[in-house]
C-alpha positions in Angstrom: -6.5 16.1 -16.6 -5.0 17.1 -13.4 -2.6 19.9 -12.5 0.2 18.3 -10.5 1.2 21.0 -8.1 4.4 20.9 -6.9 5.1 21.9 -2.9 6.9 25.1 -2.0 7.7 24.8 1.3 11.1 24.1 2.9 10.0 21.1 4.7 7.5 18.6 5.9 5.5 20.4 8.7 3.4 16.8 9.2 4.7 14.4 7.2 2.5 11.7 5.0 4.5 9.7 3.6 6.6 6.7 4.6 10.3 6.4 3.1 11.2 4.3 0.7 13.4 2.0 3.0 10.2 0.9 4.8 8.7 0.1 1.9 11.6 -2.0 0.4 11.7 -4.1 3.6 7.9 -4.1 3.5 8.5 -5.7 -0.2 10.7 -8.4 1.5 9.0 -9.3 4.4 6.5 -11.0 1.9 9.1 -13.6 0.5 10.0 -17.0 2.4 12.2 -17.7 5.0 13.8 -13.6 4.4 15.1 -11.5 6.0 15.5 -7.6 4.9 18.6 -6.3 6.6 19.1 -2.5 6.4 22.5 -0.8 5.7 22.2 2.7 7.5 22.0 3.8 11.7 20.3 1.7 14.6 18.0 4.2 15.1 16.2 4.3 11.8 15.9 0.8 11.3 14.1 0.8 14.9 11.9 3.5 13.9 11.1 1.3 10.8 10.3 -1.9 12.6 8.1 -0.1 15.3 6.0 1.3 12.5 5.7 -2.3 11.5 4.8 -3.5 14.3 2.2 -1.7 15.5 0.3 -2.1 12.1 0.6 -5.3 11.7 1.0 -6.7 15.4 3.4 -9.0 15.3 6.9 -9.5 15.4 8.8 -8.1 12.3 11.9 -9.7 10.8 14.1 -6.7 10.2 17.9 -6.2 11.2 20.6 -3.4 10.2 23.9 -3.1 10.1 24.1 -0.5 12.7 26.6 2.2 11.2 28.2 5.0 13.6 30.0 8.2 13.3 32.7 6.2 12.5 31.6 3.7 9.6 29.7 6.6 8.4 33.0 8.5 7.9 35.8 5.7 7.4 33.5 3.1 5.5 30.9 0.2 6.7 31.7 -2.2 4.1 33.2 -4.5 7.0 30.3 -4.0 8.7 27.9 -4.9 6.0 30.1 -8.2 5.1 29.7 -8.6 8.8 26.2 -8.3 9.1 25.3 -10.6 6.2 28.1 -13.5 7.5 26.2 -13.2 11.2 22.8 -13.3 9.4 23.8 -16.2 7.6 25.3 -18.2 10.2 22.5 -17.6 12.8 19.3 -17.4 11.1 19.8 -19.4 7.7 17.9 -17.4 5.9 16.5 -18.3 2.0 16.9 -14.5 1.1 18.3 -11.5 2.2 17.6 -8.0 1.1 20.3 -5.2 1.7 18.7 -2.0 1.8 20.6 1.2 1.5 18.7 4.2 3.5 19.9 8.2 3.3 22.8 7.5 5.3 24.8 5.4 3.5 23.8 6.2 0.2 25.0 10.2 1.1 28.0 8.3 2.3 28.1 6.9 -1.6 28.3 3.2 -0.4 28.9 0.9 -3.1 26.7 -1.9 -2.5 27.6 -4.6 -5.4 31.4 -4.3 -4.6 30.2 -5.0 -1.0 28.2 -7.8 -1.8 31.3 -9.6 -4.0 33.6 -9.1 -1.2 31.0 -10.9 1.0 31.0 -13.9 -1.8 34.3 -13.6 -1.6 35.0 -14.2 2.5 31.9 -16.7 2.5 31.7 -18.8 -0.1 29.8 -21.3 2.5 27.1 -19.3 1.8 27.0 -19.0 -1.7 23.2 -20.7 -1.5 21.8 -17.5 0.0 20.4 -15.0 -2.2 21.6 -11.5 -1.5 19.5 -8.9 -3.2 20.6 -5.2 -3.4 18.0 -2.2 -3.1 19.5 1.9 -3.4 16.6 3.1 -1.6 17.7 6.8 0.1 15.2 8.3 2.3 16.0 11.8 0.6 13.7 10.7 -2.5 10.1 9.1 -3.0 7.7 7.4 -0.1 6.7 3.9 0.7 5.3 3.0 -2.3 7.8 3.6 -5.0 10.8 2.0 -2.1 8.5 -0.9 -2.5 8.2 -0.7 -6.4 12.1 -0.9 -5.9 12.5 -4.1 -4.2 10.1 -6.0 -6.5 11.9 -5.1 -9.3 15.5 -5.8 -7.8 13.8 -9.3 -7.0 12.7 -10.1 -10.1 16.4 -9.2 -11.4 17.6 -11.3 -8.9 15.7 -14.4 -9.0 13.8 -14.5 -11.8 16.2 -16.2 -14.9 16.0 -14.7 -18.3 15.1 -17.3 -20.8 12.3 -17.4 -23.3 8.8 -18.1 -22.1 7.9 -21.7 -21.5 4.0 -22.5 -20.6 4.6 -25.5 -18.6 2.0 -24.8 -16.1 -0.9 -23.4 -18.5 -3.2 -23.0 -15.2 -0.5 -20.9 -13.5 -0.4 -16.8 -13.3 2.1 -14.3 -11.7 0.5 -11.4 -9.9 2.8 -8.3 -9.4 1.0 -6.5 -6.0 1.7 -2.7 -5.2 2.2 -2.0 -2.0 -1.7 -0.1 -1.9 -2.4 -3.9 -0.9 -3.0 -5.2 2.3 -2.7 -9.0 3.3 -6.7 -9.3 3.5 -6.7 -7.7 -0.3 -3.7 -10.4 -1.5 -5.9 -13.4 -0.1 -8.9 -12.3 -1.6 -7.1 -11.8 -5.0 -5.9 -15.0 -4.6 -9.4 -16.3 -3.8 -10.5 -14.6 -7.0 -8.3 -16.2 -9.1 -8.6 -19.4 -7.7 -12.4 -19.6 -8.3 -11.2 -19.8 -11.8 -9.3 -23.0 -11.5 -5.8 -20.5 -11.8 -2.6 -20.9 -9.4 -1.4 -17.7 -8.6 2.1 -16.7 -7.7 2.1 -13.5 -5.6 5.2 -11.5 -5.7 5.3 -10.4 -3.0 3.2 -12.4 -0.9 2.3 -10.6 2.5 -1.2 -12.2 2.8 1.0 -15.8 3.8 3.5 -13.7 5.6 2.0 -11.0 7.6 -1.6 -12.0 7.3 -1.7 -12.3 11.3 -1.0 -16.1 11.8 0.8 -18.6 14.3 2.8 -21.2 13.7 4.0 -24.0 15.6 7.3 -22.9 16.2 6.1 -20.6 17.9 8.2 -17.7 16.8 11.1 -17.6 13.9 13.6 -14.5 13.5 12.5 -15.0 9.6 9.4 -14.3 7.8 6.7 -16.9 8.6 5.3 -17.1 4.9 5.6 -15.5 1.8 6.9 -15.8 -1.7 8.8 -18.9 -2.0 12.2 -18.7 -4.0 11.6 -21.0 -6.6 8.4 -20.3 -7.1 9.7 -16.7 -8.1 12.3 -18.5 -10.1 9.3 -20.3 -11.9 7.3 -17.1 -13.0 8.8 -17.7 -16.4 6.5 -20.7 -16.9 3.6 -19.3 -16.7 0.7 -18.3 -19.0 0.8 -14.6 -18.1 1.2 -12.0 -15.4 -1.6 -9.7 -13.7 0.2 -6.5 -12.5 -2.2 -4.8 -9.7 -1.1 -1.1 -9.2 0.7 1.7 -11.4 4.2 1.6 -9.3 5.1 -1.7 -10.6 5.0 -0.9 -14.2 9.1 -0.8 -14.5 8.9 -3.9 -12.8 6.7 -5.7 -15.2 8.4 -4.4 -17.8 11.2 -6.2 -16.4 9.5 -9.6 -16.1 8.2 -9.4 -19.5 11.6 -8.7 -20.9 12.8 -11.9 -19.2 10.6 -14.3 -19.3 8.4 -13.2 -22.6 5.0 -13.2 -20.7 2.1 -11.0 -21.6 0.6 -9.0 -18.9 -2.5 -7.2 -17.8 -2.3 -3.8 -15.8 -4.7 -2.9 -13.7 -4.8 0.4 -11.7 -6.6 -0.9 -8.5 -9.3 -3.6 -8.0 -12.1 -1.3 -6.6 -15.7 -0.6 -8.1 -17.4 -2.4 -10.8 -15.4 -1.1 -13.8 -11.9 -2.6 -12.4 -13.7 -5.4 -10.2 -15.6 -6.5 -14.0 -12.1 -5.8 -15.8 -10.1 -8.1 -13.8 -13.3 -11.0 -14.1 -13.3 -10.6 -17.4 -9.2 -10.9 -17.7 -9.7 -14.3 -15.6 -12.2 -15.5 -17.4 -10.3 -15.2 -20.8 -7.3 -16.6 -19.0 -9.1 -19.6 -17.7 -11.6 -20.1 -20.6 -14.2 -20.9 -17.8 -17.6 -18.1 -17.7 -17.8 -15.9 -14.5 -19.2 -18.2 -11.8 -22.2 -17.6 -10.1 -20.6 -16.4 -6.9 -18.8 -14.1 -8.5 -22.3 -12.5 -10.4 -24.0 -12.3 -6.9 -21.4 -10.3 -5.4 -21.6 -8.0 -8.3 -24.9 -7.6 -7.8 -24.9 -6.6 -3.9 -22.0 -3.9 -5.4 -24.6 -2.7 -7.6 -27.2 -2.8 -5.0 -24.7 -1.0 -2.3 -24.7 1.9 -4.9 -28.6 2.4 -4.8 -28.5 2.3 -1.3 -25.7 4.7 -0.5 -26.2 7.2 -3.4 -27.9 10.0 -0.7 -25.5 10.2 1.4 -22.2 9.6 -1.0 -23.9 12.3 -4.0 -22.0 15.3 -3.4 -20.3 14.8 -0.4 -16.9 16.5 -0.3 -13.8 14.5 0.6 -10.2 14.9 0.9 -7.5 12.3 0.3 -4.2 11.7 1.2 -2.2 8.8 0.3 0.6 7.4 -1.8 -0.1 7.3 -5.6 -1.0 4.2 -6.2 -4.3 4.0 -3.3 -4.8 8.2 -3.9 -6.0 7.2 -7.6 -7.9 4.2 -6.5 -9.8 6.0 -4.1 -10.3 9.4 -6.1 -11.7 7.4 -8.9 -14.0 4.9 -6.8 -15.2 7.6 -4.7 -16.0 9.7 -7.8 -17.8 7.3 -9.7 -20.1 6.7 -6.3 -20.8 10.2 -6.6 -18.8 12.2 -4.2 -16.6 15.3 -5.2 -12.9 15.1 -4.1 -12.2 18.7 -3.0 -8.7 17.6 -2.0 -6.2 14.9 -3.2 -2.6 15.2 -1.5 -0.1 12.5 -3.0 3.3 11.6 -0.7 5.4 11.7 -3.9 4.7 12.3 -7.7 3.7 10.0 -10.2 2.7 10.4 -13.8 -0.4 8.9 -13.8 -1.9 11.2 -11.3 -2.0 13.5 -13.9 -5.0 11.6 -15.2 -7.1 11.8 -12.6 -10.7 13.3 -12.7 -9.9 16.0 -10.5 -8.9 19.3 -10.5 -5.6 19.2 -9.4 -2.9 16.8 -6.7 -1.3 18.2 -4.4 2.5 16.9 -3.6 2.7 17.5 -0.1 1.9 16.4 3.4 -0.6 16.2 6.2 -0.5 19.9 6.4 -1.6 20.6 3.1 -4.5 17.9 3.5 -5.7 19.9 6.3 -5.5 23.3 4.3 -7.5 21.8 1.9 -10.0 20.2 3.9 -10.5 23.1 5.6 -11.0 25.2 2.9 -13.0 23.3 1.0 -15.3 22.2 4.5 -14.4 18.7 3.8 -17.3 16.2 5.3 -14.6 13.4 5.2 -11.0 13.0 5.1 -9.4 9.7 4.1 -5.8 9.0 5.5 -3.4 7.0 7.3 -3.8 7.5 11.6 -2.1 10.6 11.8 -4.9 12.2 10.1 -6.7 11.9 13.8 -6.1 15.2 15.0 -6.3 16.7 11.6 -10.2 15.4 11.8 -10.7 16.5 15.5 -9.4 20.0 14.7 -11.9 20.1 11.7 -14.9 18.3 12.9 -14.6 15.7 9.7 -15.1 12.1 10.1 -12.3 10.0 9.3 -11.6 7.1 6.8 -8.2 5.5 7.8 -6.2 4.1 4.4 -2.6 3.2 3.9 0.3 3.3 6.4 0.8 3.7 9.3 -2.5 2.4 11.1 -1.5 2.1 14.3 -4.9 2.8 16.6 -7.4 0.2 14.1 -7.3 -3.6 15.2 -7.0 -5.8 12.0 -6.6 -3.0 10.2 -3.9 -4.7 8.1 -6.4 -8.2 7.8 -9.1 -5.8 5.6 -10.0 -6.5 2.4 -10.6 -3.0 0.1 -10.7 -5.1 -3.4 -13.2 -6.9 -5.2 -17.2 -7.1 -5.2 -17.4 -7.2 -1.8 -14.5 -4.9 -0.3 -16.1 -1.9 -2.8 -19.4 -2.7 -1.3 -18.2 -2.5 2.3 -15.9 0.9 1.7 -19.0 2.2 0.5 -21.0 1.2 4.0 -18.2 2.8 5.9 -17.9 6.0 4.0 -22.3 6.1 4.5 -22.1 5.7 7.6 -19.5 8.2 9.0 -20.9 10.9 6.8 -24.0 9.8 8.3 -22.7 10.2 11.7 -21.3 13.4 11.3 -23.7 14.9 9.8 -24.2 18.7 10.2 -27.2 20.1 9.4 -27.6 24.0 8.3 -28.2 26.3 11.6 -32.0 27.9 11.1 -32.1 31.0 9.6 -33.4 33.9 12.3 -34.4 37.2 11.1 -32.7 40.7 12.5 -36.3 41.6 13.5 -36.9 38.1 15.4 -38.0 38.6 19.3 -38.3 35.3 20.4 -40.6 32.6 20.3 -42.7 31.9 22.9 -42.2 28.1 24.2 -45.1 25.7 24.5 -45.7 25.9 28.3 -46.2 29.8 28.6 -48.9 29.5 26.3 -50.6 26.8 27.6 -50.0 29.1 30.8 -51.1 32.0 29.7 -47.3 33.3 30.7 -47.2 36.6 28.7 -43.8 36.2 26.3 
């Protein structure tokens, strides 16, 4: 067990964590033909969309209803109704996903009544789905904003009604947010050698996978979940729920739709790699296929050959919940020691970690850690850069931002072969950086005399 250790400073001297707006957009930029529209200033929905943009390098469907000192004190309902009538008229979107941030939900903005008096003024658009998310910027991080969204889109779209298995080879997948595109399309890969269909909710491998189209550009989202497919979960023969955040949302899908689900942590190393196989395989009632065996086996092999340089090595991490457990307990079981795990908000299971203790904090603490513990490698977003120059450490990047690693966003972590290659990665920098011990000179030691003088003769 963990000790969860709780921060005592008065603020954020170098912030890790993401707020929870960004990652309710971030949930809603992996549904089709959406657009996530966020109810608070300009500027913070432009701070938002630049992060997104220079991790995933592309354009980023994102808009805002622009409140200013005087919405923020008189009221922006009008400008929200506004906002959604302009959206609708212009972009035709499928759905649209009003996001509250810390200013309007310190303003105590009431977001259902606004939504009814936008029904009410435009009932021409009573086809577009308009999905509410309280998501203040005062409280969590990325992941749980995310963890949010999906569940306020399986309220929205998803009808209750008893479960009906009309499409026995079909699954849901609930993915966390500690997902990247390249780890949704190789889960989907994975459950598709089974002979299952999978419906990803949300689906950013389709959306933000890095992809053209031949429209050449669309003020939407160019992929994603599609509506009634979401509206379709119900008939499915279960759900596979990939990360720790979403459990209140899968509580939620079960309690409307009847399915049973399987949780799993994370998809990396052999234990949640074979856990998941073996889930599939029941599912499916087809054995493992041979593909699937052989990649096992180069994990397996991977281990043997990166054992040296992974056995006691001492690493920090900093991340949200979901990828800090993922890593801890991959990294552990390959034989490192985590000398310092920092988490961007608190979550119950990180109390079951096989560390120590977590840290609820922010870059700074990382860097106290790391530092005191001489950390050979610190894992973390990009702005753990300087953090790794000041120290000397090499540097694993994971989560969000990554702003200064091309196709950084296209990786695949998960799986046989995603394990295999983190654990090349992690080898090799801690090869590179290795540091060997200085050698030891005695107080009495007067010099050694080099290899020339005495061929010379040269007295020393």
């Amino acid at each position: 067990m963990a000790e969860i250790v709780l921060p005592t400073k008065a603020l954020a001297v170098n912030p890790l964590k993401a707020s929870q707006p960004i990652g309710a957009s971030l949930a809603f930029l992996g549904l089709a033909d959406a657009m996530p529209l966020e109810h608070g200033a300009r500027g913070c929905t432009a701070f938002n969309k630049l992060f997104f943009m220079r991790h995933f390098r592309d354009p980023i469907a994102l808009q805002t209803t622009a409140m200013d000192q005087v919405t923020t004190v008189m009221g922006a309902d009008d400008s929200v109704v506004e906002a959604l009538a302009t959206i609708c008229e212009r972009n035709r979107p499928v759905v649209i996903g009003l996001i509250t941030t810390g200013l309007s939900e310190i303003q105590g903005a009431d977001i259902p009544r606004t939504v009814a008096a936008f029904r009410a003024a435009c009932p021409q658009h009573s086809d577009v789905s308009v999905i509410p998310v309280g998501a203040t910027d005062t409280q969590g991080c990325l992941e749980t904003g995310f963890a949010l969204a999906v569940e306020a889109i399986i309220a929205a779209l998803v009808p209750p009604a008893p479960s009906k298995v009309r499409r026995p080879r079909q699954v849901n997948v609930l993915a966390s947010s500690q997902l990247t595109p390249g780890d949704v399309d190789g889960i989907k890969d994975w459950i598709a050698a089974f002979g299952l269909t999978p419906i990803v909710l949300p689906d950013l491998a389709d959306s933000l996978g890095g992809h053209l189209i031949d429209a050449g550009f669309s003020p939407l989202t160019y992929g994603g979940t599609p509506r009634p497919a979401i509206a379709a979960m119900g008939e499915s023969i279960a759900t596979l729920v990939i990360g720790a955040s979403l459990d209140r949302a899968a509580d939620l899908l079960r309690a409307r739709t009847g399915l049973p689900d399987h949780r799993f942590a994370g998809l990396l190393g052999l234990d949640d790699c074979d856990a998941f196989t073996h889930t599939l395989a029941r599912l499916s009632g087809r054995p493992v296929p041979p593909s699937l065996e052989r990649r096992r086996a180069r994990l397996q092999d991977a281990l043997v050959d990166c054992q040296f340089e992974l056995g006691g090595a001492r690493i920090a991490i900093g991340a949200d919940a979901d990828l800090l457990a993922t890593l801890t307990r991959f990294l552990i079981g390959a034989g490192a020691d985590i000398v310092g795990a920092v988490a961007s908000s608190r979550a119950g299971h990180l109390a079951r970690l096989p560390v120590d203790s977590v840290v609820i904090g922010d870059l700074e603490d990382l860097e106290w850690l790391a530092r005191e513990h001489r950390a050979d490698l610190i894992v973390t977003n990009s702005h753990g850069v300087d953090i790794a120059r000041r120290l000397g450490t090499a540097l694993l990047r994971a989560g969000f931002p990554l702003y200064d690693s091309y196709g950084a966003h296209a990786r695949t972590w998960v799986g046989y072969d995603g394990s295999r290659q983190i654990l090349f990665d992690v080898a090799n920098l801690l090869a590179g950086h290795y540091q060997g011990l200085r050698p030891y000179r005695s107080l009495y030691w007067q010099g050694t005399p080099r290899d020339e003088d005495l061929r010379r003769g040269t007295p020393c």
